[in-house]
VOLUM-238070 format. One line per field, with one value per residue (C-alpha): residue number from 1; chain; x, y, z. Coordinates in steps of 0.02 Angstrom, whole numbers, plus 50000, padded with zeros to 5 digits. Each point is the difference from the previous one (the first is absolute). Example, Ala and Ser with C-alpha at 12.3 -4.5 7.8 and 13.67 -1.06 7.14 Angstrom:
<rs>
k	(1, 2)
c	(A, A)
u	(50615, 50069)
v	(49775, 50172)
w	(50390, 49967)
</rs>
This chain:
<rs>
k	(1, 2, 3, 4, 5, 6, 7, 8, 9, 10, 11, 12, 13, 14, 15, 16, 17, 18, 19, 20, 21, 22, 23, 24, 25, 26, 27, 28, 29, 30, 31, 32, 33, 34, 35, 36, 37, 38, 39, 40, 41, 42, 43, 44, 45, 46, 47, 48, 49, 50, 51, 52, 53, 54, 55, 56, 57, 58, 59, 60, 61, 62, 63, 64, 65, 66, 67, 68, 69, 70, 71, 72, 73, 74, 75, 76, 77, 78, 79, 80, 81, 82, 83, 84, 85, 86, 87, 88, 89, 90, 91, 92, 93, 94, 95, 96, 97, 98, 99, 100, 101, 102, 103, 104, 105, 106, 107, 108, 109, 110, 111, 112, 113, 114, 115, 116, 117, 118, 119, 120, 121, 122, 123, 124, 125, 126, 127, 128, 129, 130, 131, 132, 133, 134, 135, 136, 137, 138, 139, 140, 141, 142, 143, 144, 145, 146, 147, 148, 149, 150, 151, 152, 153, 154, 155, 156, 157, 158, 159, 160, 161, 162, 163, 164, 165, 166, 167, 168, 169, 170, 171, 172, 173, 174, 175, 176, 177, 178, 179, 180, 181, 182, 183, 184, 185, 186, 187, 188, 189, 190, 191, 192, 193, 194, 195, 196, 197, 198, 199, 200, 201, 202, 203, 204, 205, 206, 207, 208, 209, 210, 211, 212, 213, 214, 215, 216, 217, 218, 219, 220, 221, 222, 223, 224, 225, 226, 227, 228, 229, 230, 231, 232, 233, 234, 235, 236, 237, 238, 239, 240, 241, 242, 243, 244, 245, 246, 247, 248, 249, 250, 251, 252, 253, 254, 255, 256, 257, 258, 259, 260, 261, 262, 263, 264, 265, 266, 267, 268, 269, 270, 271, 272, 273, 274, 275, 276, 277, 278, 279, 280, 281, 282, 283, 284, 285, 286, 287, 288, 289, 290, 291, 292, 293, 294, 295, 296, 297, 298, 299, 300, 301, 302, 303, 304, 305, 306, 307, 308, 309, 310, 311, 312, 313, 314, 315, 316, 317, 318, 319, 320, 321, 322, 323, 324, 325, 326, 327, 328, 329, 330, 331, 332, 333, 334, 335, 336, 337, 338, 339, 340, 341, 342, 343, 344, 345, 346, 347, 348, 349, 350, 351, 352, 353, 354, 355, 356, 357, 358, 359, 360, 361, 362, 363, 364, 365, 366, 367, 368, 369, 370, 371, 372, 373, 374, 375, 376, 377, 378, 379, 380, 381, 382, 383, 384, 385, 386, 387, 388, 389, 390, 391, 392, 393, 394, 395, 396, 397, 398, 399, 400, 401, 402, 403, 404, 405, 406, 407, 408, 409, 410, 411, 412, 413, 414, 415, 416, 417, 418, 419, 420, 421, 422, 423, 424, 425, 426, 427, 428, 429, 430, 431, 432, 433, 434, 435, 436, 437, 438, 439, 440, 441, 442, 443, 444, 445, 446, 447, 448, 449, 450, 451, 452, 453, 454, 455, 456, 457, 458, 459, 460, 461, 462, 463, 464, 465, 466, 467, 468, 469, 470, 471, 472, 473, 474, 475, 476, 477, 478, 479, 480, 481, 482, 483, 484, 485, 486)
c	(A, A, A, A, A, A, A, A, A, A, A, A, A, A, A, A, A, A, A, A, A, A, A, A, A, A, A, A, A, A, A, A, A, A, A, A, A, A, A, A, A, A, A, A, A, A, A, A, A, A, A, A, A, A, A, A, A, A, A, A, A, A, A, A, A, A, A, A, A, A, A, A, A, A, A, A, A, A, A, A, A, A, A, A, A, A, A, A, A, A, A, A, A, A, A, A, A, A, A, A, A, A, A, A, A, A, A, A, A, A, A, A, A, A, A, A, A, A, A, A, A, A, A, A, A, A, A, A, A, A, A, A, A, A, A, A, A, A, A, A, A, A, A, A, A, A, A, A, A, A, A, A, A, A, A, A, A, A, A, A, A, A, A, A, A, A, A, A, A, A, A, A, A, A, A, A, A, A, A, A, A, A, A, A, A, A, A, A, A, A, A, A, A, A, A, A, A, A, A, A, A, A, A, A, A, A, A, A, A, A, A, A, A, A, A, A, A, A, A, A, A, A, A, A, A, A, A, A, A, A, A, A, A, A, A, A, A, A, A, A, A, A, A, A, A, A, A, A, A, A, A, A, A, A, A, A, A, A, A, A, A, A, A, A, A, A, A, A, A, A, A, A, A, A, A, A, A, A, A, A, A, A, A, A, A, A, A, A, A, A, A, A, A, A, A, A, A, A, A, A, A, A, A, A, A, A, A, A, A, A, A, A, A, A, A, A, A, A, A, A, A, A, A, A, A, A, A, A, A, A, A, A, A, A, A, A, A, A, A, A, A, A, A, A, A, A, A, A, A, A, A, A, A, A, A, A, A, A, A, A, A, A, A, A, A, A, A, A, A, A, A, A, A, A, A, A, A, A, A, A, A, A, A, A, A, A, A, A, A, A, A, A, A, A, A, A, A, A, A, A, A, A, A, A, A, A, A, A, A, A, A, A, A, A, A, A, A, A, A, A, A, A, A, A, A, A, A, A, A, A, A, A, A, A, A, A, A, A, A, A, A, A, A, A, A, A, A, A, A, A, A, A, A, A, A, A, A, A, A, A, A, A, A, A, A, A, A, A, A, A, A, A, A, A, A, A, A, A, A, A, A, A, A, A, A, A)
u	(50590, 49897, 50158, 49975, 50155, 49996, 50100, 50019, 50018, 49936, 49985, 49917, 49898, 50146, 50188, 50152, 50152, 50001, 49894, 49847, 50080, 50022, 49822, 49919, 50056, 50045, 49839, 49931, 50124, 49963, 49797, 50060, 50101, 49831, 50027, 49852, 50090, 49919, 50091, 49982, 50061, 49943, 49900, 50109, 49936, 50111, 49879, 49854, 50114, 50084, 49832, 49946, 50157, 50030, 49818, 49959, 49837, 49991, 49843, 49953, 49982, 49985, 50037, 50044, 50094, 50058, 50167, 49982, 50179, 50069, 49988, 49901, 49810, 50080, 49878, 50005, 49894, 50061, 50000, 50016, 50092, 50088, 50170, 49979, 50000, 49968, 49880, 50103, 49897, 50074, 49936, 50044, 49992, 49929, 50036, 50011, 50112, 50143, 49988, 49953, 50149, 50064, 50164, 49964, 50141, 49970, 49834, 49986, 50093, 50090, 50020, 49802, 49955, 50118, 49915, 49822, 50026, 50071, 49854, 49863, 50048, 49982, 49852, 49935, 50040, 49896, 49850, 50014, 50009, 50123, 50132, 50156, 50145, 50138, 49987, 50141, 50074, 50105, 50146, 49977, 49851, 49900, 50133, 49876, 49892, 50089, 50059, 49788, 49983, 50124, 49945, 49827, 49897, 50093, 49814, 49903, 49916, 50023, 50185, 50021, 50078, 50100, 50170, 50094, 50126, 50101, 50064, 50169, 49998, 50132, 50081, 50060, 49820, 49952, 49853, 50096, 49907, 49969, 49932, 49855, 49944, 49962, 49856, 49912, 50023, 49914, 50167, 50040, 50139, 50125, 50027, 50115, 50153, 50164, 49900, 49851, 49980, 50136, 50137, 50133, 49875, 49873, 49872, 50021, 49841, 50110, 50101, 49830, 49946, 50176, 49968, 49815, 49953, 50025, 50116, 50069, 50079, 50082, 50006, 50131, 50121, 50144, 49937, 49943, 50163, 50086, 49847, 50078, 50167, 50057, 50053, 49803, 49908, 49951, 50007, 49886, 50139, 49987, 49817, 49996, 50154, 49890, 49853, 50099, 49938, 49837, 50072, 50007, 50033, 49861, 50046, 49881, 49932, 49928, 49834, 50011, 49856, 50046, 50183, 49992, 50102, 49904, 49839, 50051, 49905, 50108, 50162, 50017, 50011, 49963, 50115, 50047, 50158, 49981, 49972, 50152, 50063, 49811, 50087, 50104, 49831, 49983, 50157, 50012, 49827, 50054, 50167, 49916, 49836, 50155, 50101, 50147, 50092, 49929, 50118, 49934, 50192, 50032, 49970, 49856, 49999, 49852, 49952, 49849, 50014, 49961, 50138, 50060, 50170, 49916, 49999, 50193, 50006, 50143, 50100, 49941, 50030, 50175, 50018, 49908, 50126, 50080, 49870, 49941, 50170, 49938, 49887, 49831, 49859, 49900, 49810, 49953, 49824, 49950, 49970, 50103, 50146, 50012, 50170, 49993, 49874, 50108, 50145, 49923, 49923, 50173, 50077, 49866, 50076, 50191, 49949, 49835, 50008, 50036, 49885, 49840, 49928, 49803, 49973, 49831, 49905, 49899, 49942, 49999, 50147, 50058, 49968, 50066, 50153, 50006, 49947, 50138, 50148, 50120, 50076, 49920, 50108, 49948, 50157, 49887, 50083, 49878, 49824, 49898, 49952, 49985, 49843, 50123, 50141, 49825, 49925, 50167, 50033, 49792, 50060, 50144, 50106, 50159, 50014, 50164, 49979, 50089, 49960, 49909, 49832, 49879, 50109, 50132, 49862, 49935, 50146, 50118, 50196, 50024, 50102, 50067, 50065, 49821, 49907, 49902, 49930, 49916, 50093, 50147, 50058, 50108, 50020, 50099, 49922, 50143, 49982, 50135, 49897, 49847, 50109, 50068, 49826, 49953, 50141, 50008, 49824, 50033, 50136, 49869, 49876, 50151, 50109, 49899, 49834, 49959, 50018, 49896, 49859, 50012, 50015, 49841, 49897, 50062, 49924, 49839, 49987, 50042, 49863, 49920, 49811, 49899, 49938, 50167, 50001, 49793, 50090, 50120, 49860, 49879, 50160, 50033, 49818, 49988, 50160, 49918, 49832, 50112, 50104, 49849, 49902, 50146)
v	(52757, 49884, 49882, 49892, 49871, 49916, 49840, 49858, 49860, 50008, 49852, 49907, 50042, 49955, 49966, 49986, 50105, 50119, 50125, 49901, 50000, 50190, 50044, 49878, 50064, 50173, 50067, 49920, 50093, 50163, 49962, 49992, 50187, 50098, 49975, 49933, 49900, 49886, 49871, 49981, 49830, 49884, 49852, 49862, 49827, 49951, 50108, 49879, 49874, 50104, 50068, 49811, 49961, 50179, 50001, 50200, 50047, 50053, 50120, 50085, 50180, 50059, 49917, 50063, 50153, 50077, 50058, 50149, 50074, 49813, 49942, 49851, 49952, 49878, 50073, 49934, 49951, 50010, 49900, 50047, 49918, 50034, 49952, 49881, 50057, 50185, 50112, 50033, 50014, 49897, 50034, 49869, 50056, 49852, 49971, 49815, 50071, 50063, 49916, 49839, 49894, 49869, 50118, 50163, 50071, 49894, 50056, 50063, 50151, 50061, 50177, 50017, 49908, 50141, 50158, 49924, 49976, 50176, 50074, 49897, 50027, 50195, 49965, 49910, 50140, 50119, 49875, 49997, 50185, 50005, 50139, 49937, 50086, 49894, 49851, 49881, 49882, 49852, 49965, 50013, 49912, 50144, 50114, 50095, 50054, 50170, 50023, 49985, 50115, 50126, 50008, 49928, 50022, 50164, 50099, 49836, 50065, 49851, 50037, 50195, 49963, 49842, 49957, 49864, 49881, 49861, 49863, 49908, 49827, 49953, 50124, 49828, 49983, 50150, 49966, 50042, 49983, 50026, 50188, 49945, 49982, 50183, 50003, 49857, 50082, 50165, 50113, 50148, 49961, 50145, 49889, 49887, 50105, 49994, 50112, 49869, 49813, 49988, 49883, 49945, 49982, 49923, 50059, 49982, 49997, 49990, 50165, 50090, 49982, 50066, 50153, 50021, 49948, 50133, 49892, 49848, 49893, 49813, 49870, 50034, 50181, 49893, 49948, 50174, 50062, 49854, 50013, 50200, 49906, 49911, 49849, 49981, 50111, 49880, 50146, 50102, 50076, 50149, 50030, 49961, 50130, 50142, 49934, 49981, 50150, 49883, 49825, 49919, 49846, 49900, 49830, 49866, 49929, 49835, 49933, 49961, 49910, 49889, 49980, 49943, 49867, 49983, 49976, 49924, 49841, 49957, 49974, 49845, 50101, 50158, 50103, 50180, 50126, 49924, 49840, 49982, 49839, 49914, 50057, 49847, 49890, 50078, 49954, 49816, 49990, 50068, 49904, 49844, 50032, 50043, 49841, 50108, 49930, 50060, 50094, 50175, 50043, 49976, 50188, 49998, 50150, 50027, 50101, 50014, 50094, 50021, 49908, 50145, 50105, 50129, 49917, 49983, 49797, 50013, 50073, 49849, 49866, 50059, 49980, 49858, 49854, 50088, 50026, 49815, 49978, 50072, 49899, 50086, 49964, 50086, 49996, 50109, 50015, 50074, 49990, 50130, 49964, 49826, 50015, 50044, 49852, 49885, 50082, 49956, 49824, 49958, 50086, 49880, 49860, 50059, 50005, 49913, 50031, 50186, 50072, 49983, 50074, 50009, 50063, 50072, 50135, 49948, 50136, 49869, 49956, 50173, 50008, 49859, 50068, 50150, 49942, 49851, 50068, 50084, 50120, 50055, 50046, 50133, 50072, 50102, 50104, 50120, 49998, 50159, 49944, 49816, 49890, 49835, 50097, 50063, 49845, 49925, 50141, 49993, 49817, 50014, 49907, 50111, 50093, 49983, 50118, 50125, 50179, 50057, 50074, 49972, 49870, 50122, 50088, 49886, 49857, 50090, 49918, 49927, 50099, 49874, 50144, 50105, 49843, 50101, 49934, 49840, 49910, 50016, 50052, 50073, 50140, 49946, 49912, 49828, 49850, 49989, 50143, 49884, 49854, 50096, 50046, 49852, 49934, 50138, 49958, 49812, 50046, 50102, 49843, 49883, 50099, 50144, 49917, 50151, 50108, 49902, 50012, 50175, 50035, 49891, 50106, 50157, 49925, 49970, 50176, 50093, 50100, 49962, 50020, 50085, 50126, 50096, 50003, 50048, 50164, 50035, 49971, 50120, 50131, 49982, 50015, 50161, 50047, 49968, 50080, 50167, 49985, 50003, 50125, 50098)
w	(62762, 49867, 49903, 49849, 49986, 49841, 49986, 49880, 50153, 50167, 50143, 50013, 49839, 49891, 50056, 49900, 50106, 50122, 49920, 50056, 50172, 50017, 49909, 50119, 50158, 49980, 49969, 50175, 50097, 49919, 50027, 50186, 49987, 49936, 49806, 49909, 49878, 49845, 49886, 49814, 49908, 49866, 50033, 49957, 49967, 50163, 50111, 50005, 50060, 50134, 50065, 50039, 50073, 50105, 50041, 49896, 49912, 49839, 49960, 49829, 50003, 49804, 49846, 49800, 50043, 49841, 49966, 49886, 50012, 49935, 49830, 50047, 49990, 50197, 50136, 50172, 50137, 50195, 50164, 50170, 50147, 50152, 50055, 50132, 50190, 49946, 49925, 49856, 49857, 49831, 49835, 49873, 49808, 49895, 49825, 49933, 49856, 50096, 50170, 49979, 49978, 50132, 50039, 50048, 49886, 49842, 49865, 49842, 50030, 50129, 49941, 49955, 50176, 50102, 49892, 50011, 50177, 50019, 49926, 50081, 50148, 49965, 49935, 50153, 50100, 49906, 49992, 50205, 49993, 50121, 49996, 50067, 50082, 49959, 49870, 50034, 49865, 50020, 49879, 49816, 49966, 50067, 49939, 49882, 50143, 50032, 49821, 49971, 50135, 49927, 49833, 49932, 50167, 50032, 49980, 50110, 50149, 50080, 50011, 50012, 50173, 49992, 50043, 49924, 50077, 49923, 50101, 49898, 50063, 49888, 49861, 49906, 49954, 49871, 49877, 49838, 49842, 49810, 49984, 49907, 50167, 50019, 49900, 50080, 50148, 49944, 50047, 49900, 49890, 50075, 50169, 49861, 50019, 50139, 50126, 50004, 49962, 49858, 50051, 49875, 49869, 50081, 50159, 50165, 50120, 50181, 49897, 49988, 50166, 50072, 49905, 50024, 50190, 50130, 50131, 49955, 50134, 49996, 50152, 50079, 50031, 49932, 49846, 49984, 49976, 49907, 49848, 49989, 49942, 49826, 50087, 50078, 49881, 49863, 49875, 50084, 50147, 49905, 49982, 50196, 50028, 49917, 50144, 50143, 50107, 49977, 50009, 50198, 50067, 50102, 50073, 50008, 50165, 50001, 50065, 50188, 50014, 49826, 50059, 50197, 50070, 50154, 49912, 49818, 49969, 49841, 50120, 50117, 50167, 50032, 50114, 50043, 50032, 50177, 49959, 49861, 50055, 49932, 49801, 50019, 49983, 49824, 49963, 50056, 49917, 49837, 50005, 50020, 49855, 49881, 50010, 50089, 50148, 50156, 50096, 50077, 50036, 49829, 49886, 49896, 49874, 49880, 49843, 49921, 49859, 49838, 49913, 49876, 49961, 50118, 50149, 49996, 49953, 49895, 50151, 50106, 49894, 49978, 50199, 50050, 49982, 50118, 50116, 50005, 50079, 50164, 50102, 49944, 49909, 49843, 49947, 49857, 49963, 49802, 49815, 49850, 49902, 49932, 50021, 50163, 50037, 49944, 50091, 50173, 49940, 49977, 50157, 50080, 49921, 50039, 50193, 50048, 50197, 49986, 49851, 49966, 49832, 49992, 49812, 50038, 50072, 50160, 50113, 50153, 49971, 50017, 50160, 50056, 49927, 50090, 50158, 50001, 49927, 50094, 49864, 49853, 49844, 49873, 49906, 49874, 49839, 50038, 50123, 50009, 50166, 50029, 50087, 50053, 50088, 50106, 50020, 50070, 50117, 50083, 50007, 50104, 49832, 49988, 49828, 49911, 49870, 49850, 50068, 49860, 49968, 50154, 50064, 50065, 50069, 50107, 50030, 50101, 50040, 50208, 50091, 50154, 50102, 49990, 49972, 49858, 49818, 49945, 49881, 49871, 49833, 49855, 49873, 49854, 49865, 50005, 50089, 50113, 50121, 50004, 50046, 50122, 50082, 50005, 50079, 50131, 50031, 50042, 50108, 50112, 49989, 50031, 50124, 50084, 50051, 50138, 49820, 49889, 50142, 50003, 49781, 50012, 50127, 49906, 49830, 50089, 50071, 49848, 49938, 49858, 50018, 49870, 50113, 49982, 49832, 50009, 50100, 49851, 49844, 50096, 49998, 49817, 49966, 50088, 49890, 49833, 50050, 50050, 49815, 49919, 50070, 50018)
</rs>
């Protein structure tokens, strides 16, 4: 089975959230299962700085590709690349118009850098003439790929027999723009109506792939069922209720070999789920390079988050007066909100041996986090599935959580009688049930020690490798290959 994923980020080419992560990673497991899987993104200016610091090659293979569909005299030339550790092959479209800003999401035009990626990287696959099975796109800046597909490249040879599958990382990201966009893009004009990219006046490029890719699946079976409702939907719920015989759920794994305690050299010791008692290093260590009182009877709870409505900051900042009255301490690692920035400078300020704000984004420092904390907290809105509730878990740091999205799929409530699940959490969108997690988590690190040990090994043997998910992808594959071949 030959697979194309297009995507607008992938690590370590060019990071910004947990797209990268996924589009990094996943493709090496499915390599492993049989599939002979490519990757399509832009080469951003970032990528000649990553390759000397993640140690890739970067080869030419063709340069000034036309775009003849587009109404643009832009070609392109491509690269060629691997992803580290694998023999997945990475072709990087190069363009100094539209990909050569410092930030990968910032340039001239974000709606004319999504088509004319779109489109090249149809174009690329035609110039390799390679006939794929299944071309895979990545949130809505490859959204045009299967609309493309669908309608202008409905007669191309190269694509007689290809399948189409979205992946919705996150439905609060769309791609909605002016409809003068159409023409640039070279789509017929009757795609601008309800049934296609129309959407309240304007067009929607996530919209158009939900009605033009075969399967479309998000990352995690949760989320895939909240997006079908108004409360989740962001305006599309109804669009996705019409393609719900083709919409699954597909959680996320995470990268086993990226993500060990035992053999992390970002963390001050390493340890294993046999070798638990070596965590409190990390946390002494941490306590002590963060100006907090060292104490490793003492709670340490940590976030690192992006510091945005989303992530459920307004319910925590409600709650945590309250919470610095129990003897615990809180390091929150991130950038967002200025309001929210300032909210935890000056929590710092209120209590300077419990909380710790770090205003910043430092990957190191991540680790160190998740290594030496002994909760982590993550009361998210919303979370289609989550990377920091799996981080904590693979890190023995107990999860407290809002089950929502991927985060009620894979933090699951302890049960003391069957001695079952891995951390704790709440429903209800109100502060009162995330002060009560946390409290009823403290009382198990406080009171039931012979507990806590055993929440902590159940964390660290939770399953969350990519390999599973590798299983699941290869299903839905085989799923959009039998839709459209009927």
């Amino acid at each position: 089975m030959k697979v194309y994923m297009v995507s607008y980020e992938v690590y370590p080419f060019a990071k910004v959230g947990g797209l990268a992560d996924v589009v990094g990673a996943l493709p090496k497991m499915l390599k492993k299962q049989g599939i002979n899987v490519s990757i399509i993104m832009p080469l951003h200016k970032i990528v000649s700085k990553n390759s000397e610091k993640f140690g890739f090659n970067i080869e030419p293979l063709y340069e000034k590709i036309p775009v003849p569909v587009l109404r643009t005299d832009q070609t392109f030339s491509v690269y060629k690349s691997e992803i580290p550790g694998s023999e997945v092959p990475v072709f990087l479209i190069s363009n100094d118009y539209y990909f050569s800003a410092d930030d990968v999401y910032n340039g001239p035009d974000l709606a004319e850098q999504s088509i004319f990626f779109s489109n090249a990287s149809l174009e690329l696959i035609k110039k390799l003439g390679s006939k794929p099975d299944i071309v895979h796109s990545h949130d809505w800046q490859s959204s045009l790929v299967p609309v493309y597909i669908k309608s202008v490249y409905r007669s191309e040879p190269s694509f007689n027999n290809t399948s189409t599958v979205l992946t919705v990382h996150n439905l609060g990201y769309q791609g909605i723009f002016d409809p003068k966009y159409l023409e640039f893009a070279g789509l017929p004009q009757y795609l601008f109506n309800v049934d296609g990219l129309e959407f309240y006046g304007q067009i929607n490029f996530l919209k158009g792939a939900i009605l033009f890719a075969d399967i479309i699946n998000t990352v995690s079976p949760t989320y895939a069922n909240e997006i079908t409702t108004e409360e989740y939907g962001e305006k599309l719920d109804g669009v996705l209720r019409i393609r719900s015989d083709d919409l699954f759920g597909i959680l996320n794994g995470i990268d086993y070999s990226e993500y060990n305690p035992a053999t992390d050299k970002r963390i001050y010791a390493n340890y294993d789920v046999s070798h638990i008692d070596k965590k409190k290093i990390n946390k002494v260590r941490l306590q002590e390079d963060l100006g907090l009182p060292k104490n490793e009877d003492v709670a340490l709870m940590g976030m690192i988050t992006r510091l945005v409505d989303q992530k459920g900051l307004d319910l925590l900042s409600r709650i945590m007066d309250y919470v610095a009255l129990f003897n615990m301490q809180f390091v929150v690692l991130g950038t967002g909100d200025a309001r929210y920035e300032n909210y935890f400078r000056s929590l710092e300020q209120r209590y300077p041996d419990k909380v710790k704000a770090n205003i910043t984004f430092d990957v190191d420092l991540a680790q160190k986090i998740y290594a030496g904390s002994d909760m982590f907290v993550m009361p998210s809105r919303y979370e289609p599935c989550g990377l920091g509730q799996m981080y904590s878990l693979r890190y023995g740091t107990v999860p407290v959580v809002r089950y929502t999205g991927g985060l009620a799929d894979t933090v699951k409530e302890y049960d003391p009688h069957s001695l079952e699940g891995n951390g704790f959490g709440f429903r209800k969108y109100d502060a009162p049930y995330l002060l009560t997690s946390i409290a009823k988590a403290l009382y198990f690190f406080n009171q039931e020690k012979k507990h806590w040990q055993r929440i902590i090994r159940n964390a660290m043997n939770t399953d969350l490798s990519w390999e599973r998910s590798a299983s699941e992808y290869v299903k839905l594959y085989e799923k959009a290959l039998a839709k459209r071949r009927g």
